[in-house]
FITI-618130 format. One record per atom (N, C-alpha, C): residue number from 0; residue in three letters; atom name; x, y, z. Coordinates in steps of 0.2 Angstrom, whole numbers, plus 5000, padded with zeros to 4 digits. Layout:
residues N
+------+------+------+------+------+------+
: resi : resn : name :    u :    v :    w :
+------+------+------+------+------+------+
:  NUM :  ALA :   CA :    X :    Y :    Z :
...
+------+------+------+------+------+------+
***
This chain:
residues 46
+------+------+------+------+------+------+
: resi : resn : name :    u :    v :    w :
+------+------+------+------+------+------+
:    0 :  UNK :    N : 4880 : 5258 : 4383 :
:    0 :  UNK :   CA : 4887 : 5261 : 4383 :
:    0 :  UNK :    C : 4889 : 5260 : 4390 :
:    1 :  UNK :    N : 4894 : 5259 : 4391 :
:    1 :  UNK :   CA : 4901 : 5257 : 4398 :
:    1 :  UNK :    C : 4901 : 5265 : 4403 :
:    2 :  UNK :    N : 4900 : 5265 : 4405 :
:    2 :  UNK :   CA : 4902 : 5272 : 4411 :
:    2 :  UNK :    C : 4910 : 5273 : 4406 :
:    3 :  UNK :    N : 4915 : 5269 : 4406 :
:    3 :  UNK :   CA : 4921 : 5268 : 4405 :
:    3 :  UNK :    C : 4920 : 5274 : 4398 :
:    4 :  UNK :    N : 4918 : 5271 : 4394 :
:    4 :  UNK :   CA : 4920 : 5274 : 4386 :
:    4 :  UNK :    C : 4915 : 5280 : 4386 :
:    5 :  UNK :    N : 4911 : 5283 : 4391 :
:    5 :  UNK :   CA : 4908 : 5288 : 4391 :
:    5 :  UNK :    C : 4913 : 5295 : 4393 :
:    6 :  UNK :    N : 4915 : 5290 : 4398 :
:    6 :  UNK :   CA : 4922 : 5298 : 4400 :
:    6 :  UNK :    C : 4928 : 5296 : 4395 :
:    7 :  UNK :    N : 4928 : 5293 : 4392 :
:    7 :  UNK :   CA : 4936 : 5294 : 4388 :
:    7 :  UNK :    C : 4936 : 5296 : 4384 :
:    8 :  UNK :    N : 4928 : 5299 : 4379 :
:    8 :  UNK :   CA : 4925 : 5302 : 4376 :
:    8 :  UNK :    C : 4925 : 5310 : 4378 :
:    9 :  UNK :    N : 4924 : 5310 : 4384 :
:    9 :  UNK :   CA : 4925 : 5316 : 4387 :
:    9 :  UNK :    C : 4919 : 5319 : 4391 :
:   10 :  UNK :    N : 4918 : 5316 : 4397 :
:   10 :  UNK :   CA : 4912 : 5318 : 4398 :
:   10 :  UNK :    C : 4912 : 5325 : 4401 :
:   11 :  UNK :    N : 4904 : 5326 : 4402 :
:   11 :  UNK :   CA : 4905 : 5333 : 4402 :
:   11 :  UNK :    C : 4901 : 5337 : 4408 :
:   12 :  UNK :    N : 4897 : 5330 : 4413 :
:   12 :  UNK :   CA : 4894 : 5330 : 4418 :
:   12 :  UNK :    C : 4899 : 5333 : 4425 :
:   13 :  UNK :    N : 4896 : 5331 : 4429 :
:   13 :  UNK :   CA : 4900 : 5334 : 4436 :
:   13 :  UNK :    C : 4902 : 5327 : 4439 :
:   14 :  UNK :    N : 4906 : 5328 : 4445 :
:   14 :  UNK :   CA : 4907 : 5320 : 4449 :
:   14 :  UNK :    C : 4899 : 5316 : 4450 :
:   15 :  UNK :    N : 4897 : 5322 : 4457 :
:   15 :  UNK :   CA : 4888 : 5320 : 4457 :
:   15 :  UNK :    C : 4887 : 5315 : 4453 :
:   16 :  UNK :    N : 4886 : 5316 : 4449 :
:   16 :  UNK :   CA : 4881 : 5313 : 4443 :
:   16 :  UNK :    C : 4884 : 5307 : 4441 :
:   17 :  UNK :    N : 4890 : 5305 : 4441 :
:   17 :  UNK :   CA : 4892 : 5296 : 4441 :
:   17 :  UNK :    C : 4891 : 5294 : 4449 :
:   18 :  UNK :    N : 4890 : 5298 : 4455 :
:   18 :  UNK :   CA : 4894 : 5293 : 4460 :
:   18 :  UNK :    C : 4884 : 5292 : 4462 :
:   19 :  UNK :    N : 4880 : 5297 : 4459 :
:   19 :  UNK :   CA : 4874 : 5296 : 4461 :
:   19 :  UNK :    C : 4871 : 5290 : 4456 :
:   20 :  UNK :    N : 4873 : 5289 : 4452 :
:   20 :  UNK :   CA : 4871 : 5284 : 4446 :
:   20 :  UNK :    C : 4876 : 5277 : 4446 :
:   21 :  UNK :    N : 4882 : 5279 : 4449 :
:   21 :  UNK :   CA : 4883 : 5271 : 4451 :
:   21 :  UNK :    C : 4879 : 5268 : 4457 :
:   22 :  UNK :    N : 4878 : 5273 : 4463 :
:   22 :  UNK :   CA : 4874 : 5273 : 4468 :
:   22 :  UNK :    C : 4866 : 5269 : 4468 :
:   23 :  UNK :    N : 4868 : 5271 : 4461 :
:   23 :  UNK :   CA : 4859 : 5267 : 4459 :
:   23 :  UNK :    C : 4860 : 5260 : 4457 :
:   24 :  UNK :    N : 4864 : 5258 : 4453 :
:   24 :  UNK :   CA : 4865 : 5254 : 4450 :
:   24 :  UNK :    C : 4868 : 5247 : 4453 :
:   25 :  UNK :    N : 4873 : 5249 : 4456 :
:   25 :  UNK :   CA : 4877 : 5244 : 4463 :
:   25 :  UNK :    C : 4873 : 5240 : 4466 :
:   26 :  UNK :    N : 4875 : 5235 : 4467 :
:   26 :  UNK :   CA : 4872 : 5230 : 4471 :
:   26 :  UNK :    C : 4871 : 5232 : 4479 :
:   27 :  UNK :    N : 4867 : 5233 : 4483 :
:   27 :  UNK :   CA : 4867 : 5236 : 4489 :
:   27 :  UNK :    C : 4873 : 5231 : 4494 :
:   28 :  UNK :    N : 4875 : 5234 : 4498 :
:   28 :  UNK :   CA : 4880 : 5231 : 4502 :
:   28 :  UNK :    C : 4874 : 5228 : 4511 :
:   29 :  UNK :    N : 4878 : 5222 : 4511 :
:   29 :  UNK :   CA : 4874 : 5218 : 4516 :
:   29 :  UNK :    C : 4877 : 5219 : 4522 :
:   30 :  UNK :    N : 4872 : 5221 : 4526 :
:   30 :  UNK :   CA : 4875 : 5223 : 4535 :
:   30 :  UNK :    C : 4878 : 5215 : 4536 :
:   31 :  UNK :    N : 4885 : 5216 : 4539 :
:   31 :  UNK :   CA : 4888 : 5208 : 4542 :
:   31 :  UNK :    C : 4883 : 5207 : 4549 :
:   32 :  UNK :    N : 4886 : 5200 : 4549 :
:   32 :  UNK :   CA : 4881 : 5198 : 4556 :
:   32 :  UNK :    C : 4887 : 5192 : 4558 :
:   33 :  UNK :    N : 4891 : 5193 : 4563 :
:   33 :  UNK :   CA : 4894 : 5189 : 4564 :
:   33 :  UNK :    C : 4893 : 5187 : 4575 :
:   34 :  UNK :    N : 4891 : 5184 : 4575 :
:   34 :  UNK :   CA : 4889 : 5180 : 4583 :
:   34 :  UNK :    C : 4894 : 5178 : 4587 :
:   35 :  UNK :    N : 4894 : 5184 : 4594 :
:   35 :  UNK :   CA : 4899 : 5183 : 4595 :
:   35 :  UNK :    C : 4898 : 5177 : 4603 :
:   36 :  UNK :    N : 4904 : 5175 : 4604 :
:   36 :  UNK :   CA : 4903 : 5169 : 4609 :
:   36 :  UNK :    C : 4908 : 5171 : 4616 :
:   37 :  UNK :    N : 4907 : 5169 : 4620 :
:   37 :  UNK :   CA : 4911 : 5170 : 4626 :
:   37 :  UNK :    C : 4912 : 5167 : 4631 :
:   38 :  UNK :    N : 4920 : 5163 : 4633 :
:   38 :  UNK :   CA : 4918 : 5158 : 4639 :
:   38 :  UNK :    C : 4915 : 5164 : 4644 :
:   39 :  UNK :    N : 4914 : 5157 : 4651 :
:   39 :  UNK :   CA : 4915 : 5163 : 4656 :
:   39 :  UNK :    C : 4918 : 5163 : 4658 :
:   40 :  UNK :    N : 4926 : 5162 : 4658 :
:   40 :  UNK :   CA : 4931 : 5166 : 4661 :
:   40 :  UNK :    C : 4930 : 5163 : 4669 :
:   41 :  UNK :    N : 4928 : 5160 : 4671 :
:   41 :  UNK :   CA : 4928 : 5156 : 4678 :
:   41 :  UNK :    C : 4925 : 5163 : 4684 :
:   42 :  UNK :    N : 4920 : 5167 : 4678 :
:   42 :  UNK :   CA : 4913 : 5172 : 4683 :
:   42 :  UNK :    C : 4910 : 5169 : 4683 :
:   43 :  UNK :    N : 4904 : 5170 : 4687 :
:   43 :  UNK :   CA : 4898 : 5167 : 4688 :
:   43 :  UNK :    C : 4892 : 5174 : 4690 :
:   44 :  UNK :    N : 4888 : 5176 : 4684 :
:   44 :  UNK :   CA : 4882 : 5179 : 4686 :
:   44 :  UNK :    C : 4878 : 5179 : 4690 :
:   45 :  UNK :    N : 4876 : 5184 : 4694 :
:   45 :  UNK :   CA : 4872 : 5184 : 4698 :
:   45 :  UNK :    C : 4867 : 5187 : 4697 :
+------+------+------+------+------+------+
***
């Protein structure tokens, strides 16, 4: 059964209890990685 049609039914649970169980079920979310570049601006390290 659809999360959807479980509340329209009337659920009777607390918030907790869906945001922990969608929590579960979610695809985990991926750390970005994005490489960062930079001229050098006409420095020179020493």
């Amino acid at each position: 059964m659809e999360i959807i049609e479980e509340i329209r039914k009337g659920y009777t649970c607390g918030y907790t209890a869906i945001t922990d169980y969608l929590r579960k079920i979610r695809p985990k979310k991926q750390e970005a990685f994005i490489p960062l570049e930079f001229e050098n601006l006409g420095r020179t390290s020493k």
